[in-house]
LUMNU-237486 format. One line per field, with one value per residue (C-alpha): x, y, z. Coordinates in nm, 4 decimals. Layout:
<atoms>
c1	c(X/...) $
c2	c(Y/...) $
c3	c(Z/...) $
</atoms>
This chain:
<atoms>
c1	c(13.7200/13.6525/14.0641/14.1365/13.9991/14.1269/14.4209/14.4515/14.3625/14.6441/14.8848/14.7556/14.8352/15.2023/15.2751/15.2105/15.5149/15.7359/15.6667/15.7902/16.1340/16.3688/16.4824/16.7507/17.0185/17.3283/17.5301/17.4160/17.3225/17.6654/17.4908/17.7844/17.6293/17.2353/16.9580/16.6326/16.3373/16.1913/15.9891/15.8685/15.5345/15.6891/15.3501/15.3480/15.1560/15.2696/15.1743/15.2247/15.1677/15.1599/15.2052/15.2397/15.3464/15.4029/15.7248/15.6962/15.9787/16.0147/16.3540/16.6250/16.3589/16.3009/15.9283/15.8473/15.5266/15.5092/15.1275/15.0505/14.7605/14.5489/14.6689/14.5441/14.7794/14.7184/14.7428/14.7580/14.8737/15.0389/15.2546/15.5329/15.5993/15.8710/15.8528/15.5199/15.3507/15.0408/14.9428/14.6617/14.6006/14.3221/14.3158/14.1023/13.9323/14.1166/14.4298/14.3308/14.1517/14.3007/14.2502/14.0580/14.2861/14.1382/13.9387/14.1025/14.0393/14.3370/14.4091/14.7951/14.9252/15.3142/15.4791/15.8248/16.0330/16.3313/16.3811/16.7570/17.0094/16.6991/16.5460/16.1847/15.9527/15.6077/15.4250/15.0466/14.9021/14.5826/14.4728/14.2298/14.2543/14.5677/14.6757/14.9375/15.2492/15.4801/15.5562/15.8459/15.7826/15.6878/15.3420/15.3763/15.0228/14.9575/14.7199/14.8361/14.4415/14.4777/14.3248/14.3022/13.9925/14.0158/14.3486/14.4226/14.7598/14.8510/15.1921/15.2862/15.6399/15.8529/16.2054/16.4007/16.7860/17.0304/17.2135/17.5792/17.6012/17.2919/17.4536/17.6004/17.3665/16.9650/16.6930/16.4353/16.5896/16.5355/16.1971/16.0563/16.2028/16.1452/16.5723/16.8320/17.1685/17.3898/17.6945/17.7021/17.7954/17.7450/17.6617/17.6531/17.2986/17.2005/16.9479/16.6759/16.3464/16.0514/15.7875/15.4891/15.2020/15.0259/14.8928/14.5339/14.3827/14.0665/14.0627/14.4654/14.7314/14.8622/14.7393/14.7035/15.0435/15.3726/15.4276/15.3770/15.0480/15.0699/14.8450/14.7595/14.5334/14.7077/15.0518/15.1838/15.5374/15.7336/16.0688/16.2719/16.6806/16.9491/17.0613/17.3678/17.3328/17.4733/17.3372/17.4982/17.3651/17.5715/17.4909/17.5859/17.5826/17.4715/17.0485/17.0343/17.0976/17.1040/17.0832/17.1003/17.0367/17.0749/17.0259/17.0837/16.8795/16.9768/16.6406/16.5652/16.1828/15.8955/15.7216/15.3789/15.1508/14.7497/14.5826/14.2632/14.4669/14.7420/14.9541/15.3632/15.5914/15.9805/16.2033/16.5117/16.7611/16.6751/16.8266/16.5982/16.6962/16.5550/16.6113/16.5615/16.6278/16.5841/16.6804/16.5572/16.6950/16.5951/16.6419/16.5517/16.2129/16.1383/16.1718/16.1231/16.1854/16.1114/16.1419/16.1273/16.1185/16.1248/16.1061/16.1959/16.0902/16.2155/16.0304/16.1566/16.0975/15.8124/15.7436/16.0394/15.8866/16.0658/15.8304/15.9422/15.6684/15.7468/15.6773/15.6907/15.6063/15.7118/15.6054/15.7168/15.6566/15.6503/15.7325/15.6343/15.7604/15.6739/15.6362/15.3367/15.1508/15.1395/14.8291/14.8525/15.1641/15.0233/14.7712/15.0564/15.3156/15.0542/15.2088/15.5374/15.6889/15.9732/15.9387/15.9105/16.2532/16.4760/16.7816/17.1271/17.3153/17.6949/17.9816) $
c2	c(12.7514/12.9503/12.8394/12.9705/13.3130/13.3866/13.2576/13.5347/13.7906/13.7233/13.6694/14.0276/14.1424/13.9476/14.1410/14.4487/14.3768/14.3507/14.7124/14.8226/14.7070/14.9894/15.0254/15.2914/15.0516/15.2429/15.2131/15.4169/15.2537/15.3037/15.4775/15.4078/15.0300/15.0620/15.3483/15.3254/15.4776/15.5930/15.8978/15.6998/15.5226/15.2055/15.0538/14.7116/14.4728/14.0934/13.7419/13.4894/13.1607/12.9845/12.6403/12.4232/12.0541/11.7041/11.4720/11.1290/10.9084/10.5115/10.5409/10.2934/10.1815/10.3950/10.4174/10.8802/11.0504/11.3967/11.5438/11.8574/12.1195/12.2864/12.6184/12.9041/13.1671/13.5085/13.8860/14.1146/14.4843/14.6550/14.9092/15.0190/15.3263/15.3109/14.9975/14.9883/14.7034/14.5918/14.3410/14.2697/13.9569/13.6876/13.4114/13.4831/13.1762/13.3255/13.2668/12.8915/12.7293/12.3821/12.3212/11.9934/11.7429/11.7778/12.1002/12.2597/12.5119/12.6804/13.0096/13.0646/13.3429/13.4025/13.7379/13.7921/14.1311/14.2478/14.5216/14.6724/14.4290/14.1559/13.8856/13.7477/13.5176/13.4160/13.1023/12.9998/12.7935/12.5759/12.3327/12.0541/11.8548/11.7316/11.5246/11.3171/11.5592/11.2937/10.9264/10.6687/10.3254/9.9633/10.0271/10.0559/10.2470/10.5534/10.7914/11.1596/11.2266/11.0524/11.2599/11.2927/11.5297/11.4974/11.5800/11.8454/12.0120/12.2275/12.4206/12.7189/12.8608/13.1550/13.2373/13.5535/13.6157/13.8840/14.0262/14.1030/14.3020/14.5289/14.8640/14.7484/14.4922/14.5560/14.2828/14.5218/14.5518/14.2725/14.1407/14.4848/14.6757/14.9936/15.0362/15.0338/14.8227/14.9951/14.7540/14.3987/14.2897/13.9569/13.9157/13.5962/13.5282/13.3291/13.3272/13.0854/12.9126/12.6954/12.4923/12.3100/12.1592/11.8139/11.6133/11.4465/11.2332/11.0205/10.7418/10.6705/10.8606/10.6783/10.3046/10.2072/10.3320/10.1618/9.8244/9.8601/10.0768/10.3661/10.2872/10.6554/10.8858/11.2146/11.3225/11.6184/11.7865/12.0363/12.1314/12.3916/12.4952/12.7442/12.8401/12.9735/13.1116/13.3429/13.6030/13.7508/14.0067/14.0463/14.3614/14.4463/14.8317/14.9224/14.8321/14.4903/14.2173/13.8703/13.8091/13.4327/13.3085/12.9943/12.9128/12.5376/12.4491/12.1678/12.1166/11.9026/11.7688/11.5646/11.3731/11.2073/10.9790/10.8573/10.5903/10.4092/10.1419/10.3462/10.6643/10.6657/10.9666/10.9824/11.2932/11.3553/11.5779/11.6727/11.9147/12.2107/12.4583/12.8177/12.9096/13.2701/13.3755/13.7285/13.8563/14.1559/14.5126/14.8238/15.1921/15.5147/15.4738/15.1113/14.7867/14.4689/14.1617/13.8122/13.6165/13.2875/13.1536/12.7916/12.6550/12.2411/12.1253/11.7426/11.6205/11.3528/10.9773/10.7815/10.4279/10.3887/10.6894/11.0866/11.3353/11.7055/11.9781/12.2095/12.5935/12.8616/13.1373/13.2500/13.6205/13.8198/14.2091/14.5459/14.8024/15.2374/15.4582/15.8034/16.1206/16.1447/16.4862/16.6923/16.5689/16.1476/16.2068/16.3091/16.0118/15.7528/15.9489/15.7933/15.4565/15.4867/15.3812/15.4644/15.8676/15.7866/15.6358/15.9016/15.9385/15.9213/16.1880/16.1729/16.2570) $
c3	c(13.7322/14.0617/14.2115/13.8039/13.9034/14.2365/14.1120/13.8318/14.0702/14.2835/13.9651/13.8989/14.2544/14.2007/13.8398/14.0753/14.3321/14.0072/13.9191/14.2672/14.2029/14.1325/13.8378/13.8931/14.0669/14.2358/13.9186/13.6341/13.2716/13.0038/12.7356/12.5033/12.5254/12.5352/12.5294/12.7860/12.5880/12.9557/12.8117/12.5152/12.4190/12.2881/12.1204/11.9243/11.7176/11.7664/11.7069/11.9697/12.0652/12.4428/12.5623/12.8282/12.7068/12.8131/12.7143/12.9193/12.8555/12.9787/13.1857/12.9736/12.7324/12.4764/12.4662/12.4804/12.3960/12.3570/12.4570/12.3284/12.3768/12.0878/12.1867/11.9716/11.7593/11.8739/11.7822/12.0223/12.0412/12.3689/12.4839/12.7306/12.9200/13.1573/13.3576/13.2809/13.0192/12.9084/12.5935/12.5051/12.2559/12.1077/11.8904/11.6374/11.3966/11.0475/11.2176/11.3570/11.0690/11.1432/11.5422/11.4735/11.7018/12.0223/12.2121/12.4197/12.7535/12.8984/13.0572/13.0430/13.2331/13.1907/13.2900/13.1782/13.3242/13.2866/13.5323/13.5272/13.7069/13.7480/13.5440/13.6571/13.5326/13.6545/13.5424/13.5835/13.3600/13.3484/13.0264/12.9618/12.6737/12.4904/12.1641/12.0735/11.9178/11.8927/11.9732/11.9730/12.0933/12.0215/11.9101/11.5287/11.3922/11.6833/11.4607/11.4759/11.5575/11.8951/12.1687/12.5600/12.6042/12.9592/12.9968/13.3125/13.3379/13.5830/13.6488/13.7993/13.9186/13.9077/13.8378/13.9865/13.8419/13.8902/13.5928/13.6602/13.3623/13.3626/13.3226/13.0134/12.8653/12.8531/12.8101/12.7870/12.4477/12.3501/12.4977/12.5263/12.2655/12.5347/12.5201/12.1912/12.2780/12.0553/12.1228/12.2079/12.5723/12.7593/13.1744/13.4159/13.5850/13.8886/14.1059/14.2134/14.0744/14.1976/14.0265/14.1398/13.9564/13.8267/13.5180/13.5496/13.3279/13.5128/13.2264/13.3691/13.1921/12.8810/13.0495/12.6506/12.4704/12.6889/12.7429/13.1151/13.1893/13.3692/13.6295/13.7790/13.7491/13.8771/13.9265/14.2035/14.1781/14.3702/14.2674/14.4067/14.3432/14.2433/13.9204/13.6812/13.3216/13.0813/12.8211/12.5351/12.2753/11.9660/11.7645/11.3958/11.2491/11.5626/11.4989/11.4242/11.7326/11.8021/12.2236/12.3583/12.7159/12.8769/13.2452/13.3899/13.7252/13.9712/14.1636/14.5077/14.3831/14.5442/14.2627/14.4366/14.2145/14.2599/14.1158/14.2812/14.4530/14.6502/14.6630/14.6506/14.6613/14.6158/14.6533/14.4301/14.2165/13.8581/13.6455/13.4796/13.1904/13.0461/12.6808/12.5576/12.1818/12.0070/11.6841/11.5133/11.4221/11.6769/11.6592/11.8033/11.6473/11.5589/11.6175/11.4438/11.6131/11.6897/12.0505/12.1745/12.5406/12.6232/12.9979/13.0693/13.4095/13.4865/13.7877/14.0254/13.8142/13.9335/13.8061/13.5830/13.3641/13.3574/13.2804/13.1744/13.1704/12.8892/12.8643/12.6092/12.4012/12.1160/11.9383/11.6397/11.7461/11.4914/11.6910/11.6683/11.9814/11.9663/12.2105/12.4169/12.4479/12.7834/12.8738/12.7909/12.9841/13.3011/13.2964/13.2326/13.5087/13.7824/13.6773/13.6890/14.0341/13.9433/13.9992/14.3625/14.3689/14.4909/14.2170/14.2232/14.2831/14.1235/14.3024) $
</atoms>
């Protein structure tokens, strides 16, 4: 797990670069439309869950499998203080009784910011061992128990969108509960994303389940593109909100397949999306809320078989901001960028 380590380290060093995006755009924030709690501790306590799926379909056949990994539930507390966050979470046993399909070792690092005007997401993610979630195909009796121990899948990409709408429409809201959108409002995004990763299995990914065996034992993608999307956040009596994204991605991708006899490689289109949901009620003090974020990558075919990589999360948060005293402030002021940032000056 050494490439695991230095690979957080520079994910940490990455999460860094976010915070040195500036927050205060040249257009001020319409606080008729949304509150930024800036000054504010915004603490929470949440439940979430990550993943990072399989869904391999037989092109024109019929035949899908859907591999899933025995990801744990977690609770986790964290907080926010200006464009600052940090969340800390573990799955404990009380809250995984049942993880009996298959063991399974991952390390999923996903970063998620919504700095004003900008929407980024960072990917990294790194699991061994899968089970069967789902099947469809000509084999009649696939037990639900059925496990690939051995199972390596690897996937890591990021995301960057601008939001045409930001003085007027806050995500923070929603994801970080560290603003209050007191009216509803809507805003194009576009932007660009990239993805690269691969699925290993050394006993020859799913050679036993189709009719025609896939005969390889690791699979390489690379997919990069442009994308368009829209986000809307409707709010009723002014505290509780329902906000909806959706972002479609048409990707130019290099899908490149192993097995012990040869290597072959194709390049293609595919198209990609990102769903985001939130619903919850928010105030001036608290927030409770629940999110859920789900990424589809399509890579190019290979061997008459599509494969999409699926990501997500999805968390339920209760949320408590409060006042910090003089001297808790002065600790967390060395973390805020932002007071660097020279402000605005009306005309």
């Amino acid at each position: 797990m050494l490439f695991a380590k230095n690979f957080f380290i520079g994910f940490s060093i990455a999460l860094g670069f976010l915070f040195l995006l500036p927050s205060k755009s040249i257009a001020k924030e319409d606080t008729t439309y949304y509150v930024s709690y800036r000054n504010l501790l915004t603490t929470r306590i949440y439940t979430s869950r990550k993943y990072t799926s399989l869904l391999i379909t037989e092109n024109n056949k019929g035949s899908r499998i859907g591999l899933e990994p025995n990801s744990t539930l977690n609770l986790g507390v964290g907080a926010t203080y200006n464009d600052f966050t940090l969340n800390l979470a573990y799955g404990f046993d009380f809250m995984n009784p049942n993880r009996d399909q298959v063991e399974t070792q991952y390390l999923d690092l996903q970063a998620h910011a919504y700095p004003k005007n900008w929407v980024i997401d960072l990917f990294a993610q790194f699991y061994k061992g899968f089970y069967v979630n789902s099947y469809t195909g000509p084999l009649p009796n696939i037990p639900s128990e059925l496990a690939f121990p051995e199972m390596k899948v690897r996937k890591f990409g990021a995301n960057v969108q601008y939001l045409f709408n930001g003085d007027k429409l806050s995500l923070k809201a929603a994801f970080l509960q560290s603003a209050w959108q007191k009216k509803s409002a809507g805003s194009l995004v576009a932007g660009m994303e990239f993805y690269f990763g691969s699925a290993q299995d050394e006993n020859n990914i799913l050679a036993e389940f189709v009719p025609v065996p896939l005969q390889f034992k690791r699979l390489n993608f690379f997919e990069i593109g442009p994308n368009l999307g829209y986000v809307h956040t409707i709010v009723i009596a002014k505290h509780f909100f329902i906000t909806g994204m959706v972002s479609g991605n048409i990707g130019i991708g290099n899908t490149r397949i192993s097995s012990d006899l040869a290597q072959e490689g194709s390049w293609g289109f595919n198209t990609n999306y990102f769903l985001r949901g939130f619903v919850g009620y928010n105030g001036p003090v608290w927030s409770v809320n629940a999110n859920y974020v789900h990424n589809n990558v399509r890579i190019q075919e290979a061997r008459n078989y599509l494969t999409d990589f699926q990501t997500g999360n999805y968390r339920i948060n209760f949320v408590y901001r409060f006042n910090v005293g003089p001297k808790l402030k002065k600790q967390l002021d060395y973390i805020d960028i932002n007071r660097y940032l020279p402000e605005k000056k009306d005309k």
